[in-house]
KEVEXRO-401645 format. One line per field, with one value per residue (C-alpha): x, y, z; residue number from 1. Coordinates in Angstrom, 1 decimal. Layout:
u = [X | ...]
v = [Y | ...]
w = [Z | ...]
num = [NUM | ...]
//
This chain:
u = [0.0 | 1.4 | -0.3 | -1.3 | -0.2 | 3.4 | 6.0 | 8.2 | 11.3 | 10.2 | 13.7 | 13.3 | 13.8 | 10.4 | 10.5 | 7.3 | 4.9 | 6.0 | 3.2 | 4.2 | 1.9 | 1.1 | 3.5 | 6.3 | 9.3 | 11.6 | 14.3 | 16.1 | 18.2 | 16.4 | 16.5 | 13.9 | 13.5 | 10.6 | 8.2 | 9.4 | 7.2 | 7.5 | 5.5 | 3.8 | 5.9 | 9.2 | 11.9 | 14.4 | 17.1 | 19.1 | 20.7 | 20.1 | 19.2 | 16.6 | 16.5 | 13.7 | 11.6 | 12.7 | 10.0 | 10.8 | 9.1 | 7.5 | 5.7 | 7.3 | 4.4 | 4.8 | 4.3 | 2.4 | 5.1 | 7.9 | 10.3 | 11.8 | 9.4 | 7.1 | 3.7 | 4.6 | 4.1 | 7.8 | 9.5 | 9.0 | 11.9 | 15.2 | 16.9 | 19.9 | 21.7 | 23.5 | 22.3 | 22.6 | 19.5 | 19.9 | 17.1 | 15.0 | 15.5 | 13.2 | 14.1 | 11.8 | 9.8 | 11.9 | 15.1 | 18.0 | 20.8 | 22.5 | 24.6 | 26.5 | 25.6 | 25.4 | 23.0 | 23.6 | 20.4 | 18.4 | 19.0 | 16.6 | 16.8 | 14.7 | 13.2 | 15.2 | 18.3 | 20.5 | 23.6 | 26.0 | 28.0 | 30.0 | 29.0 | 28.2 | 25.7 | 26.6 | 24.1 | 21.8 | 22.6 | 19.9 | 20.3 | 17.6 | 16.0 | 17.1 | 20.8 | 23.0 | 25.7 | 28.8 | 29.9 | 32.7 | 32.0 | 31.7 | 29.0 | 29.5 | 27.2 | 24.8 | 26.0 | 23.1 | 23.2 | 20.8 | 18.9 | 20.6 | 23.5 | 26.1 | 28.9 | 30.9 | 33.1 | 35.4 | 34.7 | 35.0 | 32.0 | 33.0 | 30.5 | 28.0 | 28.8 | 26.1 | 25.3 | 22.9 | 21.1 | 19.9 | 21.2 | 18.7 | 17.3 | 13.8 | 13.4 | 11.7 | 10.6 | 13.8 | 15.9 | 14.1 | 16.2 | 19.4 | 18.8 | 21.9 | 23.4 | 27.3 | 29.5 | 32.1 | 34.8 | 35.9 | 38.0 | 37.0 | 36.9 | 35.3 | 36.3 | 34.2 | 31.3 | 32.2 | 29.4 | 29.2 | 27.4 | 25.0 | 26.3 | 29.8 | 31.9 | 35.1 | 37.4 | 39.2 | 40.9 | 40.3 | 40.2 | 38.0 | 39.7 | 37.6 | 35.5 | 35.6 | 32.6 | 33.3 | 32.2 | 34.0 | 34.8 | 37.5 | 40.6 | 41.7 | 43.9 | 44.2 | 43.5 | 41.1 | 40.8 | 39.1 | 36.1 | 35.8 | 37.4 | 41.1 | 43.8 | 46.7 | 48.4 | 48.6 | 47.2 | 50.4 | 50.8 | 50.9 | 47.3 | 45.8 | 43.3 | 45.7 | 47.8 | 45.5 | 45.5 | 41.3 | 41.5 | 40.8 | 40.0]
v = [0.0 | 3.4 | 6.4 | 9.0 | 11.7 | 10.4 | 12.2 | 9.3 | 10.5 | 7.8 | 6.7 | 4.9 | 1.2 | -0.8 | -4.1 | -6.6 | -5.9 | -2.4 | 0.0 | 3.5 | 6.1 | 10.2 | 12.5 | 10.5 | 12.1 | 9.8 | 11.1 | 10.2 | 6.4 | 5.1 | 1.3 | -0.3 | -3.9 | -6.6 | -5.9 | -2.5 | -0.1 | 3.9 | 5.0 | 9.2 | 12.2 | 10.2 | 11.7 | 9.4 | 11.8 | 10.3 | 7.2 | 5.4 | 1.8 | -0.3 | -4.1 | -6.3 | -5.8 | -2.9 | -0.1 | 3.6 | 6.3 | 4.2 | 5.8 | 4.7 | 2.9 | 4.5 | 1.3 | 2.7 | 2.8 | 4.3 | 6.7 | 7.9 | 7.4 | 10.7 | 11.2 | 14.1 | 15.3 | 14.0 | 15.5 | 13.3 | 10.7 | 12.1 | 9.4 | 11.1 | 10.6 | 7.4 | 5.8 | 2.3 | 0.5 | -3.8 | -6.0 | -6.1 | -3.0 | -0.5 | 3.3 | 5.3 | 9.0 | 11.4 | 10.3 | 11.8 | 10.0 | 12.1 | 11.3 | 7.7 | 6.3 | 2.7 | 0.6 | -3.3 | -5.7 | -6.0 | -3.0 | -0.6 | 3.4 | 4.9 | 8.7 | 11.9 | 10.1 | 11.9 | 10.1 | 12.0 | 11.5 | 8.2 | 6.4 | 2.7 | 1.2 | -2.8 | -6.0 | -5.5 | -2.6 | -0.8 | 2.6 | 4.2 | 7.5 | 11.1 | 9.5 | 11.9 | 10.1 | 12.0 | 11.5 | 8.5 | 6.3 | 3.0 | 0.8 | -2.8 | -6.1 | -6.0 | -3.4 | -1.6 | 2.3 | 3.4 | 6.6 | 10.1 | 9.2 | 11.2 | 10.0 | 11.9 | 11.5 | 9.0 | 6.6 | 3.3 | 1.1 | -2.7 | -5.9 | -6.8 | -2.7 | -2.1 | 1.5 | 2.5 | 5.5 | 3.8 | 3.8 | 3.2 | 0.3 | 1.1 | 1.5 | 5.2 | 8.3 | 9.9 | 8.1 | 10.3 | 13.1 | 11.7 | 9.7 | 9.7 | 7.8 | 7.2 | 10.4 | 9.2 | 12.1 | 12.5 | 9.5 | 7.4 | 3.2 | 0.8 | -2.8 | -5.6 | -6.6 | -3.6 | -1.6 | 2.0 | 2.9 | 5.7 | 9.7 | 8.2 | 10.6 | 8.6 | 11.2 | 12.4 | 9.3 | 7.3 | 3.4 | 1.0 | -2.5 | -5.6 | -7.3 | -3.7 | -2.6 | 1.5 | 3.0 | 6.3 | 9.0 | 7.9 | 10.3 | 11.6 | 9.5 | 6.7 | 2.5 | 2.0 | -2.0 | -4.3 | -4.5 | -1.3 | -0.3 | 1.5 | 3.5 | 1.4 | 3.0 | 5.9 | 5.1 | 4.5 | 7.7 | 5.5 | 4.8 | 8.2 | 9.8 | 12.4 | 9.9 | 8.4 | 9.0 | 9.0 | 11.4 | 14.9 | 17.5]
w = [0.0 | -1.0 | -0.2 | -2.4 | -0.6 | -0.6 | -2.5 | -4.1 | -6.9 | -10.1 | -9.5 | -6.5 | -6.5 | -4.6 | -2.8 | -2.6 | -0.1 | 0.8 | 2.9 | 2.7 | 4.6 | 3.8 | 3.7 | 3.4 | 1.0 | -0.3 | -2.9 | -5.8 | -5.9 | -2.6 | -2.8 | -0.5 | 0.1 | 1.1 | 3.5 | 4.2 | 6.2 | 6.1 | 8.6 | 7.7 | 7.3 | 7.4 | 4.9 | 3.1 | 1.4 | -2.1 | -2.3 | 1.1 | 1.1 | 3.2 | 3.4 | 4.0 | 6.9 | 8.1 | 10.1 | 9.9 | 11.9 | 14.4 | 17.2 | 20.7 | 22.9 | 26.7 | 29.2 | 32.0 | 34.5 | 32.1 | 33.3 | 30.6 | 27.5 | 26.9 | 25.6 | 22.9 | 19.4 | 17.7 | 14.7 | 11.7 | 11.0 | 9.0 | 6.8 | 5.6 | 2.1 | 1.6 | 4.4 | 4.6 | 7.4 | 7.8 | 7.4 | 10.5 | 11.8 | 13.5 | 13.6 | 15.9 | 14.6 | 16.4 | 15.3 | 12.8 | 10.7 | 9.1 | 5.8 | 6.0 | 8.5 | 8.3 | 10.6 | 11.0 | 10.5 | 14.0 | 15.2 | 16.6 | 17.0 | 19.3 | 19.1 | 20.3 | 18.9 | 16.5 | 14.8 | 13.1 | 9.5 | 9.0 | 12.2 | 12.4 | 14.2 | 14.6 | 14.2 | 17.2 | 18.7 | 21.1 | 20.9 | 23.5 | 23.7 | 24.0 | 23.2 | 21.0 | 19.2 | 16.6 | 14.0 | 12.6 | 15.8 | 15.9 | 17.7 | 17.8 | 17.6 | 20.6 | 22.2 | 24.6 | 24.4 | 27.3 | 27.6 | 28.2 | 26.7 | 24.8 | 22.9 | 21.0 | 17.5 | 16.8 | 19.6 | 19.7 | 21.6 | 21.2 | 21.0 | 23.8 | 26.2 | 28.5 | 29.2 | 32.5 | 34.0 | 36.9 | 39.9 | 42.2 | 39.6 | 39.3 | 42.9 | 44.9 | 42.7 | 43.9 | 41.2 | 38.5 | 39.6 | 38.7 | 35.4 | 33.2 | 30.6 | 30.2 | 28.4 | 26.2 | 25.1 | 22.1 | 20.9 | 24.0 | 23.2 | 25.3 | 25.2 | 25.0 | 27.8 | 29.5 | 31.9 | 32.3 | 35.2 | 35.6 | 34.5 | 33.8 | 32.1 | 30.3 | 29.3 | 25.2 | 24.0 | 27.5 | 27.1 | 29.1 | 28.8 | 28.2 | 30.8 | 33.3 | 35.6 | 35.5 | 39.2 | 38.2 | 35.7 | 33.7 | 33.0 | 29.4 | 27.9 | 30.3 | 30.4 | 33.1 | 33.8 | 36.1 | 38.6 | 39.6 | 37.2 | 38.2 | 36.1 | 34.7 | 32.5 | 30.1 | 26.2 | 24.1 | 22.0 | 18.7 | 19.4 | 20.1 | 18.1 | 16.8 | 15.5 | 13.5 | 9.4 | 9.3 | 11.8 | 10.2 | 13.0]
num = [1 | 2 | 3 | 4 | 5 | 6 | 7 | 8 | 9 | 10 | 11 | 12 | 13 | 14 | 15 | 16 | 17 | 18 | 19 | 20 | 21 | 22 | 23 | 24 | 25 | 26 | 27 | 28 | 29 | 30 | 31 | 32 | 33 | 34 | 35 | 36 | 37 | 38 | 39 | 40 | 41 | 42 | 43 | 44 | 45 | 46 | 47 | 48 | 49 | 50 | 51 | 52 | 53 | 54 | 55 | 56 | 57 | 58 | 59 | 60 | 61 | 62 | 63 | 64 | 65 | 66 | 67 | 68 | 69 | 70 | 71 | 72 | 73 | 74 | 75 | 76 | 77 | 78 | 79 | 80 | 81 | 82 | 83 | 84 | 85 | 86 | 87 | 88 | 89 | 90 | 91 | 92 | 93 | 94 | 95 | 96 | 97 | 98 | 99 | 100 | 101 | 102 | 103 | 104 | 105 | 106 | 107 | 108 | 109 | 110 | 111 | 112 | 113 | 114 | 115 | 116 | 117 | 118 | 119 | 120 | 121 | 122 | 123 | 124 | 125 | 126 | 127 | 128 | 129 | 130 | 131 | 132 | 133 | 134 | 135 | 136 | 137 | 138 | 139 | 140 | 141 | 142 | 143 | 144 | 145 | 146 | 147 | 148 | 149 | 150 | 151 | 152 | 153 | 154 | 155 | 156 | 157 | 158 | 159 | 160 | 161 | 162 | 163 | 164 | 165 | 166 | 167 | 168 | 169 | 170 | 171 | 172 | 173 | 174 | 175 | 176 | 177 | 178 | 179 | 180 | 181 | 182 | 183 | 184 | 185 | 186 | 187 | 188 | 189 | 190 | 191 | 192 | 193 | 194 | 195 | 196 | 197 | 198 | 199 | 200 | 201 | 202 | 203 | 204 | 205 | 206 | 207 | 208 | 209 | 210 | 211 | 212 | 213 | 214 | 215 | 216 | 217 | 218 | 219 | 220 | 221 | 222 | 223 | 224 | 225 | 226 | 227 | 228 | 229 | 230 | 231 | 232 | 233 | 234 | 235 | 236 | 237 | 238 | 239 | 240 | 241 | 242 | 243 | 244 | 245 | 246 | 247 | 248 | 249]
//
């Protein structure tokens, strides 16, 4: 089903079974696949591709005892050019990806999220609401980005990382106060099955080794490792962003 009142360049390349509702704008060389839904007002800009099965600009449903989730009128979804969205995925009204970015099958996008130029979102990744991600990082497969999080460019988030913004874990109306997701500095990597507690700030070009449980802010430029997590060393200078030949800034 494609509505009437969508606005679709003739150049665009439809799947089987595709349901795209009023008001949607899709632009010039968009390739969509099977079963792909476009829910109204979302905008798709030139050359992004969507595999089978995929939803875009879904409403969020608020469970009656949600803390974060709001009842509110969202912007409409932004699909920026040559994006790239997996098979399976669901990507929330409310949401921007800008230009590049690339989003692994099974992964799902919630609204107030924006996710800047070049950044990768891995196989079944979680990114929650009101999260602000840059531009040229790198999520990896199954890693959990919680709400109220920020992370900024070039960082490096590695398979199976759990971010939180709960302290108090769902207990007392007190702990509503002090939601807050993890901060990650500029150039900051996080190694696998690491956890981030709650308002975490890990610092420009900071690592988190593999394995770590991070109780407090972590330092530019160091290696924190362990549970808690404590300072070992200093990050080699061979591996700091500046060093780096993608890095252009």
């Amino acid at each position: 089903m494609i509505s009437e009142y969508a606005k679709i360049h003739d150049s665009v390349e439809l799947g089987h079974n595709i349901e795209i509702e009023e008001n949607v704008i899709i632009e010039e060389g968009v390739k969509l696949g099977n079963n792909v839904v476009v829910k109204k007002d979302t905008i798709i800009r030139k050359g992004s591709v969507i595999a089978d099965n995929t939803v875009l600009g879904k409403k969020p449903f608020k469970a009656s005892n949600s803390a974060v989730t709001q009842e509110k009128e969202l912007e409409p979804l932004i699909i920026g050019e040559y994006v790239t969205i997996g098979a399976n995925c669901v990507i929330y009204r409310g949401a921007k990806l800008n230009n590049f970015v690339f989003v692994g099958d099974l992964a799902s996008i919630r609204e107030d999220v924006e996710i800047g130029e070049y950044t990768i979102i891995g196989r079944g990744v979680a990114v929650e609401n009101k999260t602000t991600i840059g531009k040229k990082v790198k999520i990896e497969t199954n890693a959990y980005i919680t709400a109220l999080s920020t992370i900024e460019d070039y960082c490096f988030v590695a398979p199976e990382v759990t971010f939180t913004n709960d302290n108090f874990l769902g207990r007392t109306e007190d702990r509503k106060k002090y939601f807050k997701g993890a901060t990650l500095r500029k150039g900051a990597r996080v190694g696998a099955n690491s956890t981030i507690l709650p308002g975490i700030e890990i610092g420009e070009d900071a690592l988190v080794a593999a394995g770590s449980v991070v109780t407090k802010d972590v330092p530019p430029k160091k290696i924190v490792i362990g549970s808690p997590a404590k300072i070992f060393k200093d990050v080699p200078e061979e591996q700091l962003l500046e060093n780096q030949s993608y890095y252009n800034e």
